[in-house]
N, C-alpha and C positions, 0 to 999 in steps of 0.2 A: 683532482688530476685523473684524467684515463688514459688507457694506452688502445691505441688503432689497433696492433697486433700482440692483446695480451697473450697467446699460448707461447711465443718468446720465452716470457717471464718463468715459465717451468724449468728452462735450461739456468736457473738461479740455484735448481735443485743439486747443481752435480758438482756446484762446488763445496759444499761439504765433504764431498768423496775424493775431490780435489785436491783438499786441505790433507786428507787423512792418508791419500796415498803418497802426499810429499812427506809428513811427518815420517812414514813407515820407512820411504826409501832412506830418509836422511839416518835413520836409526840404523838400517844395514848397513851402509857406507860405513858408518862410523864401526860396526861390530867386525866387517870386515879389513879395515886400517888399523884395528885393535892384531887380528888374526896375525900378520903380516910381521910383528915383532915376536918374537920368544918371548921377551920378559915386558909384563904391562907396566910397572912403573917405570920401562925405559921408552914406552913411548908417550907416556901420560909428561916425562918431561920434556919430549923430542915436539912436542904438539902446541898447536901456536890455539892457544881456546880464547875465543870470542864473546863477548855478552850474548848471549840469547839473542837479543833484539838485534843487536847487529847482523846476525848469522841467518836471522830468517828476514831480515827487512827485504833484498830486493824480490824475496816471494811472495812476501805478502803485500806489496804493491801491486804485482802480478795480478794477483788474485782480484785485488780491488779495482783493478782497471779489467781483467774482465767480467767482472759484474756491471761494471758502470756500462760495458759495453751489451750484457744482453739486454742489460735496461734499455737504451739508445736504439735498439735492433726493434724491441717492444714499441716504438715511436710514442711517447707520451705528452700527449694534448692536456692543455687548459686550456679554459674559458675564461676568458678576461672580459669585464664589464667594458664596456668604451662610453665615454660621455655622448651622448647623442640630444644636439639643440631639437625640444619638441616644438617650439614656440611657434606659433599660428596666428595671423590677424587679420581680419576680416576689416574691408574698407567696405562700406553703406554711404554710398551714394544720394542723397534724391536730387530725385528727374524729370519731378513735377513740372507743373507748367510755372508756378511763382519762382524757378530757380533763373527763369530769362528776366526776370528785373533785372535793371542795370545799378542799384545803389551799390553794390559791389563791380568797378571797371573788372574787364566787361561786361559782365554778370555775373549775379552766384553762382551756375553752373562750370564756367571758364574757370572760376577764382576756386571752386572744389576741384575740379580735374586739376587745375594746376598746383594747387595743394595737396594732393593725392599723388601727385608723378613725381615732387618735391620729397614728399616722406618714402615713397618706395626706394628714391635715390641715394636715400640716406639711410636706408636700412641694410645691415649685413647681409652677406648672402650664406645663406643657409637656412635660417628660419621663411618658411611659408608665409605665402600672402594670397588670400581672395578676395573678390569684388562681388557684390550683391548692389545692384540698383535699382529702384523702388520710387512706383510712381504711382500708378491707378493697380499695377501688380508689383511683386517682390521677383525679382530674378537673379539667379546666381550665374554671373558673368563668366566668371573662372573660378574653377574650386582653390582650396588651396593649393598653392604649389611654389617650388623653391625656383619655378623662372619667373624673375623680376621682369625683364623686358614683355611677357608677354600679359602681364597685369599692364600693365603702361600703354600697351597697343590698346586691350579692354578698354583702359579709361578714356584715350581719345574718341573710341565709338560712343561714347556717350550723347544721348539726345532729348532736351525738354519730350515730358510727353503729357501727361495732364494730369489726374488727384495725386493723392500724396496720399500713402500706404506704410505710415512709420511702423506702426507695427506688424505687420509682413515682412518691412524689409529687416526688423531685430530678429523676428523669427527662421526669418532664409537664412541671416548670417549666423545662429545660433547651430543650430541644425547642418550648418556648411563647418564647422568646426569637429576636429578628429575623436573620434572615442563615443559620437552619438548614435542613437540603435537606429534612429530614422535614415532607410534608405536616399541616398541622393543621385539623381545621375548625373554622368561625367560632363555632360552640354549644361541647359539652361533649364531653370526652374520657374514655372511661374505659381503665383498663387491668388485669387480672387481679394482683389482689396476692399477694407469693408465700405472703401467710400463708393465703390463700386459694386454692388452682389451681386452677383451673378453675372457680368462681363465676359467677353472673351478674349482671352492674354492676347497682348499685339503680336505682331510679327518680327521675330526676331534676325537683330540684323546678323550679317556676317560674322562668322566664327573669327576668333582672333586667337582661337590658340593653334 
């Protein structure tokens, strides 16, 4: 626990002097209601005496309530842990040219976009989702991010393009996951596929974020 304005807390100091100036007064009261009789065991039986604890109870509430209060004036912070969902998944795509066969109505490609817009629908919202698609290059579509609807726009741009770059595209989505030293930027990545060496990345279609 910390306190915003600990020099408050100094004013914790004065109530010992607090304490000790009631003690004192209550001690004269008393020596002076003693004065006031001639004879003292005619007022020691004239005198209504209390337990101790009852005679100083509502001062020492006093006291205790204002301590609590300079505590309170001191504004005292904690830091509470909050659960926070880290969870991140990367959807890898390919968008080869073999994804327009049709052995899957209407083709593979159709039947993964639709299966890709199916699981993002079904996924909570809160946890992160990126898309990397991966053909002759690796490209990261949308980084991770906790807007579902705008992965689901990504996946409709998708378009057959020609080799198939699997490992590029494990690597794009490796590297598009939170906590890695590899710089990413915030648009699209591409990377030289090895079925291709030395190519030059296509041209990327319109942003969908």
């Amino acid at each position: 626990m910390e306190f915003t304005w600990p020099v408050m807390l100094w004013g914790l100091l004065l109530l010992p002097l607090l304490v000790g100036w009631y003690m004192i007064g209550v001690r004269r009261a008393r020596i002076r209601a003693v004065e006031r009789f001639a004879e003292r065991p005619l007022f020691t039986q004239l005198a209504t005496v209390l337990p101790r604890v009852w005679r100083h109870l509502s001062m020492g509430l006093y006291f205790v309530a204002l301590a609590l209060l300079l505590a309170a004036v001191g504004r005292p912070v904690m830091a509470l842990p909050m659960p926070v969902n880290k969870t991140v998944v990367i959807l890898a795509v390919d968008t080869s040219g073999s994804m327009v066969a049709p052995d899957v109505e209407p083709s593979r490609l159709e039947a993964a976009k639709a299966a890709a817009r199916t699981f993002v629908d079904s996924f909570p919202q809160g946890p992160r989702i990126g898309l990397v698609s991966f053909s002759t290059y690796a490209t990261l579509m949308i980084p991770p991010t906790p807007d579902h609807e705008a992965v689901k726009q990504a996946v409709a741009t998708l378009r057959p393009q020609e080799a198939t770059a699997i490992g590029d595209g494990i690597l794009v989505a490796l590297k598009a996951l939170p906590g890695r030293t590899v710089d990413l930027p915030e648009g699209r990545l591409g990377l030289p596929g090895p079925s291709a060496p030395g190519a030059q990345p296509p041209p990327s279609p319109p942003s969908t974020r």
